[in-house]
C-alpha positions, 0 to 999 in steps of 0.5 A: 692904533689906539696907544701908538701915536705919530711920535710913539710909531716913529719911535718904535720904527726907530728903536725896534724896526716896528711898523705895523701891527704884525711886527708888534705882534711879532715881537715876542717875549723873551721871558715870562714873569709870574704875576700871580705870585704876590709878597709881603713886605717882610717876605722880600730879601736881599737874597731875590737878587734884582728879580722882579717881585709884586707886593700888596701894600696902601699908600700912607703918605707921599713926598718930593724932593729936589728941584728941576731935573733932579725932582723926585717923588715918593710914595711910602706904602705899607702891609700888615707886615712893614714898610716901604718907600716907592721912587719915581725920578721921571713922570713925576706928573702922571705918577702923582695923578695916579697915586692917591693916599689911602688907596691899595695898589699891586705894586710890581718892581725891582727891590733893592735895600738901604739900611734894611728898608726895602725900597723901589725905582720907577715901579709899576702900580696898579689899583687892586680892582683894577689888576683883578680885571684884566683882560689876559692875564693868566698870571703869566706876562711877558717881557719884551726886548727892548731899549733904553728909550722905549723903557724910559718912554714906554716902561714895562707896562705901558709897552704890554698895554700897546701889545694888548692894543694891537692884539684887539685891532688884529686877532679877527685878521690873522688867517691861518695859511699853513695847509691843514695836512701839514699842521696835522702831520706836526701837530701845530697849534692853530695860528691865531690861538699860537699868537694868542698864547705866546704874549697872553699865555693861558697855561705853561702847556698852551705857552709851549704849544704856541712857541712850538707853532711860531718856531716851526713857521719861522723854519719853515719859511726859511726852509721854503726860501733856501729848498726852493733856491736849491731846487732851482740850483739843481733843475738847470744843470748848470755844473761844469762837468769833469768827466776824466781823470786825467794825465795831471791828476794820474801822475801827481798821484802815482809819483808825486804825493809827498805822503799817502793819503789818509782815508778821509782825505780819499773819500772827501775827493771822491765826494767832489769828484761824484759832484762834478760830473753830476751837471750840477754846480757844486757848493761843498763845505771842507773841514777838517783841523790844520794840518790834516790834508785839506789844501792836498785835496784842494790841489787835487780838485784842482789837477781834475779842473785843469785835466778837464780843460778848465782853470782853477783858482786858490783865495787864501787871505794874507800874503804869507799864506798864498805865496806858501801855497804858491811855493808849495804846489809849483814845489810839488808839481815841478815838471808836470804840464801844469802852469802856476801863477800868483796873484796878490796886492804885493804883487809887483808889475811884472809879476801882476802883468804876467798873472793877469795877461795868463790867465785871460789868454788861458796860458794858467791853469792855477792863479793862487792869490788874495782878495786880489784874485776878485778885483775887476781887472782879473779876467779869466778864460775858463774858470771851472774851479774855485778853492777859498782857503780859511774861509772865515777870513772872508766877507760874504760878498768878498768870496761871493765876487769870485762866483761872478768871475765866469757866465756859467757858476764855477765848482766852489770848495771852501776850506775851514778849520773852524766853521763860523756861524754862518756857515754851520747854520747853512749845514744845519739848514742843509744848503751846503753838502759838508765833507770832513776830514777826521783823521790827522796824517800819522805821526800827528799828536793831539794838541794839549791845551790848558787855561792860566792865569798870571799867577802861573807865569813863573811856571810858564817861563820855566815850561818854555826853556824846558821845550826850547832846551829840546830844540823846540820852538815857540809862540808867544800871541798878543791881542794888540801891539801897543798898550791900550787906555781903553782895553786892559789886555797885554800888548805885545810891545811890553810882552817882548821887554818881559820876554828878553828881560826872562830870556836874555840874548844871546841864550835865547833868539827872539822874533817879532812880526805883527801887522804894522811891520814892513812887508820885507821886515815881516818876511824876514822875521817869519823866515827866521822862525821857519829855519829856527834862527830864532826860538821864540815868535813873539806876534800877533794874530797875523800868524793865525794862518800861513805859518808851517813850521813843525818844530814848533810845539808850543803857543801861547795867547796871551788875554785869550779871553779877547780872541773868538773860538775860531781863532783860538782854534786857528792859532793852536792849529800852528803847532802840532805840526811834527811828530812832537807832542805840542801844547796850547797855552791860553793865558788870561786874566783872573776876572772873566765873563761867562762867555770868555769862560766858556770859551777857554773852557771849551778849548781846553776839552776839545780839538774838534772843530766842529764842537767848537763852531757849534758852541760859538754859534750858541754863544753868537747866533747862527749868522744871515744865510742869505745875507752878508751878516756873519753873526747874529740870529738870521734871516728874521728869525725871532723867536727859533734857534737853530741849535736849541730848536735842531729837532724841530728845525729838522721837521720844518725841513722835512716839510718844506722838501715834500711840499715843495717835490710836489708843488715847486711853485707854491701854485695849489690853493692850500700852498699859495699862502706860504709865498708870503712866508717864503718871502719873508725869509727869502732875504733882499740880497740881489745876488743870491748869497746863500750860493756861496758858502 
C-alpha cells in the first residue's frame, strides 16, 4: 500500500498490532480536531493550554543551530498581526526541503511561550494551496491512538496520510454483511459510509451516525459469540440435577440456623435451587457486602449437592479465610451426617492425605481450601457443586480449573463484595445470571466512610482513643511494609513506630501481621485481635478478606490513594460487623490524581457494591470476557464502551438473541456473513472461559 513499506508494516505491527489494510481502517480516532478554525498570531494565549491550534503565517527567514544530534532548525513566520518561531529537533532534512522562504503555509501545532513569543515544536505545515484541496476534509480530523515511535516516526500528519491511503486501496471493498432487516429496524448507517465518516467526518451529524453503526457491530459481534455459546450451553442439558431437598439441608434449617435468614438471602437460594433442577448448568454471580449472609447461603447450596448425592467444594484465596470457613461450617453443622474436610498449601501430610484420600473415594461431601483445591492431584468422586469465595482474588484460569475437575461441568457460584470489571461486563452482556443480596442481617449499621489527609492526623489519634476507650477495636492498613525509593506511600514498619510512640504500652496493645510473616506468627497476631488481646491491628491488605471480629469499628488505610476500589470496599467490609456504629477512615496525600479522587470519593458516598464496580470499570475498562484479562477494554472492542454505549449494548443484545432464535447457526444467506463478525470476538481461549465467571 502506498506510504507503508517493509520497515513502516513492521513498525505498525509492532507498536499497534496493525497488519492489514482493515486493522488501519479499524483503528479509529479518539478525537477530533476542528481545522477549519485558523488564529492569528496575536490571537494565541497562554490561556489555550497545550491544545492544538492552526495559524496562517509567511516564512521570513530560517536558521540552524547546534551540531550532530543536538542540530536544530528554525523557521520564523509571520501574519499581519506578529510573529513566531517554528522548531524542528528531528527531520531536519526533509523539514528544510519543504520550507522555502517567502512562501505562506497553514501551520498547525501545540503553542507554547518564551518571553511572550509564541512559539512551536515539530509543527505540522502545509502550503495554502495545498490545504485548500484536500480530499476529505470536513474541517473535522482525527486523532489516532498511538506511541511514541509512531509519533516520532510518522508524526500526526504522516499517520492520517497512511489512513487516507488505506481508505482508496479499500473503500470499493468493503461489503455491507449486517442483514438488511436488522440495519432498518436500528436505523444503522451503511458500512461503507460509516468507515467513511468516522475518519473523514462530513458533518457532526454524519460523525455520530457513524460511530452509532461501528459501536452496534462491535456488540453485536460480542453479542453473537457469547449468545451463540450460551445457546450451546443450554441446548445440551448438561446441569447435575438436585431434585430434593433433603434430610441435610431440612435439618440445618429447622435446628441450626444461628439466625434467620433475611429475605434476600431467601430469594437468592431459591434462584439457585430453580437453577439446579432446570438440567442445565448453572453460572450465577452472588453479590451482596460483607457480612450479609453470602457464605450462609453457600453452605446451603451446599447441603442441596450433598442431599442429592453430590460433592460440593469451597475455593477461598488466603489460608485464614478458609480454615475460618472450615471452623465455621463443622461448628455449625457438628453432629449432622455431613463430612467436612480441608484443603490448603499449609496443609500438613496427614491432614492432606486424608482430604485427598476422602474426596476420591467419596467419603467427603465438603472440601473447603485454597487454589490448592485445583492442583492435579485433587481427584474428586462426584463433584456436583463449586462455591468460589472472593472471587476477585482469583485468575480466570485459576477458577477456571475447578470446572475441569468432573466429565460433566459442576453448578458454579461465585461470591463477591465487589465485582471486578470483568465480571460485571459479563452481566452487562448477559452471560451471567446475577442474584444480589441487599439487606444486612439486623442490627447492622452502615459503615461511615471519610477522606483526610495529614493534616488531620492529630484528630484522627485523638477519634481512635475515643473508640478504644469504648472497648472498641481498631485497624490501621499500609499499602506496603517496608519504605519504598520509588513510591512515596506510608509503610507500615514507620506506621507502627508512630503508633507506639501515640499509643504507649502498656495502655494500649498493639499487633502487627503482614504477608512476609511466619504462618505461626501471623496466626497468633490475628488471634490476639479476634479475642481483643490487643486494641490496634496494625497490617497490610493481607487482612482484606478472613478476618471476623465484630468489635472492631473502625479502619484506617493509609495512602488509600494506592488501593483499587475492590479493595477499599473489601477492607471496609471488615468493620461493621456488630451492632456498633463503625467507620472507614481513607487517609491520603494532599496531591492526587483525578482517578484516585474519584475513587476515594466514591467510597465516601456509597457502600453499595455494585455502584462501585461500576465506577471502576469506567475508570479501568470492562476486562476479556472470553479471555484471562481482568482489566482493560475486551474482546477487540475499539471504539463501544459497555458503560457509556449500555443503551446500545442492550439492542445489540436484543438483535443478536432474535437472530439467532431463528437461525442458531448463522446458515440463511443474509446471516452467513456475521460468522465473520462472530468470530472476531469469539476469542482464541481453548477452553471456554466465558463459562466461568
Amino acid at each position: 500500500m502506498a506510504g507503508v513499506g517493509e520497515a513502516r508494516a513492521k513498525l505498525l505491527e509492532k507498536e499497534l498490532g496493525i497488519i492489514t489494510i482493515g486493522d488501519l481502517l479499524r483503528h479509529y480516532p479518539f478525537r477530533y480536531i476542528d481545522r477549519t478554525k485558523i488564529y492569528r498570531i496575536t490571537e494565541v494565549n497562554e490561556q489555550m493550554g497545550s491544545s492544538l491550534v492552526q495559524i496562517r503565517a509567511r516564512v521570513t527567514g530560517i536558521g540552524y543551530a547546534g551540531t550532530g544530534r543536538k542540530q536544530r532548525f528554525t523557521a520564523f513566520v509571520s501574519d499581519t498581526s506578529g510573529s513566531a518561531e517554528l522548531t524542528w529537533f528531528q527531520g531536519i532534512k526533509w523539514i528544510e526541503k519543504s520550507v522555502e522562504v517567502g512562501r505562506e503555509y497553514i501551520i498547525f501545532g501545540r503553542p507554547s511561550f518564551y518571553h511572550g513569543e509564541l512559539r512551536m515544536v515539530h509543527p505540522e505545515l502545509d502550503l495554502v494551496e495545498k490545504a485548500a484541496s484536500r480530499k476529505f476534509n470536513s474541517g473535522m480530523q482525527g486523532i489516532y491512538p498511538s506511541t511514541e515511535k509512531i509519533a516520532s516516526a510518522l508524526g500526526a500528519k504522516g499517520f492520517y496520510k497512511i489512513i487516507c491511503n488505506a481508505w482508496q486501496t479499500a473503500q470499493e471493498y468493503i461489503e455491507e454483511y449486517m442483514p438488511q432487516a436488522v440495519r432498518q429496524a436500528y436505523d444503522l448507517m451503511p458500512l461503507r459510509e460509516a468507515v467513511f465518516n468516522i475518519h473523514f467526518p462530513q458533518s457532526p451529524e454524519k460523525l455520530h451516525a457513524a460511530e452509532r453503526r461501528l459501536k452496534f457491530d462491535e456488540f453485536l459481534g460480542v453479542q453473537l459469540s457469547i449468545q451463540s455459546r450460551r445457546t450451546e450451553r443450554m441446548t445440551r442439558h448438561d446441569g447435575f440435577l438436585f431434585p430434593k431437598v433433603g434430610e441435610l439441608f431440612n435439618t440445618f434449617f429447622n435446628e441450626r440456623l444461628p439466625f434467620a435468614l433475611t429475605s434476600a438471602q431467601k430469594r437468592v437460594i431459591k434462584e439457585i435451587r430453580q437453577d439446579t433442577v432446570s438440567g442445565f448448568q448453572m453460572n450465577r454471580l452472588l453479590q451482596g457486602d460483607v457480612g450479609s449472609g453470602k457464605t450462609m447461603v453457600a453452605l446451603m447450596s451446599m447441603l442441596l449437592a450433598v442431599d442429592n448425592g453430590f460433592q460440593a467444594c469451597m475455593m477461598a484465596p488466603t489460608e485464614i479465610l478458609a480454615r475460618q470457613h472450615y471452623a465455621n461450617i463443622s461448628r455449625q453443622t457438628e453432629g449432622l451426617n455431613l463430612r467436612v474436610a480441608i484443603l490448603t498449601g499449609a496443609s500438613k501430610t496427614a491432614e492432606r492425605r486424608k482430604a485427598l484420600e476422602g474426596i476420591a473415594s467419596g467419603e467427603i461431601d465438603i472440601l473447603i481450601g485454597t487454589h490448592a483445591l485445583i492442583e492435579d492431584n485433587v481427584k474428586f468422586a462426584n463433584l456436583g457443586y463449586v462455591v468460589i469465595d472472593e472471587q476477585h482474588r482469583f485468575g480466570v484460569e485459576q477458577r477456571a480449573r475447578l470446572w475441569t475437575k468432573n466429565q460433566q461441568p459442576p453448578h458454579i457460584l461465585v461470591m463477591t463484595a465487589t465485582p471486578i470489571p470483568r465480571t460485571l461486563a459479563m452481566t452487562l452482556y448477559g452471560d451471567l445470571e446475577v442474584s444480589v443480596i441487599d439487606e444486612l442481617p439486623p442490627g447492622r449499621q452502615p459503615i461511615r466512610t471519610y477522606h483526610y489527609t495529614d493534616a488531620a492526623r492529630l484528630k484522627l489519634w485523638g477519634f481512635i482513643r475515643q473508640q478504644i476507650a469504648l472497648g472498641r477495636q481498631v485497624y490501621v492498613v499500609y499499602p506496603l511494609i517496608k519504605e519504598s525509593e520509588t513510591m512515596d506511600y506510608k509503610d507500615l514498619e514507620d506506621g507502627f513506630e508512630s503508633i507506639i510512640r501515640d499509643f504507649p504500652l502498656p495502655d494500649y496493645r498493639v499487633s502487627v501481621c503482614h504477608g512476609k510473616m511466619k504462618p505461626q506468627d501471623k496466626e497468633e497476631s490475628m488471634r490476639q485481635f479476634k479475642e481483643h488481646e490487643s486494641d490496634i491491628l496494625v497490617a497490610t491488605s493481607v487482612i482484606e478478606v478472613g478476618v471476623d471480629v465484630p468489635n472492631a469499628t473502625v479502619m484506617v488505610i493509609e495512602s488509600a490513594e494506592r488501593f483499587g476500589l475492590s479493595q477499599l470496599h473489601q477492607l471496609r467490609g471488615r468493620v461493621g460487623r456488630g451492632g456498633e456504629q463503625s467507620f472507614c477512615i481513607l487517609m491520603s496525600g494532599e496531591k492526587l490524581s483525578r482517578e484516585a479522587r474519584q475513587r476515594l470519593q466514591a467510597m465516601c458516598q456509597t457502600n453499595d457494591g455494585f455502584q462501585l464496580a461500576e465506577l471502576d470499570m469506567k475508570l479501568r475498562g470492562a476486562g476479556d470476557i472470553n479471555g484471562t484479562q481482568q482489566s482493560g477494554m475486551a474482546f477487540d472492542l475499539k471504539i463501544a464502551n459497555p458503560t457509556l454505549d449500555s443503551a446500545l449494548l442492550h439492542s445489540a443484545r436484543e438483535a443478536a438473541i432474535r437472530i439467532l432464535d431463528s437461525d442458531p447457526r448463522l446458515e440463511r444467506a443474509e446471516n452467513i456473513p456475521l460468522r465473520a463478525l462472530r468470530a472476531r470476538h469469539a476469542g482464541g481461549q481453548k477452553f471456554d472461559f466465558s463459562m466461568i465467571s
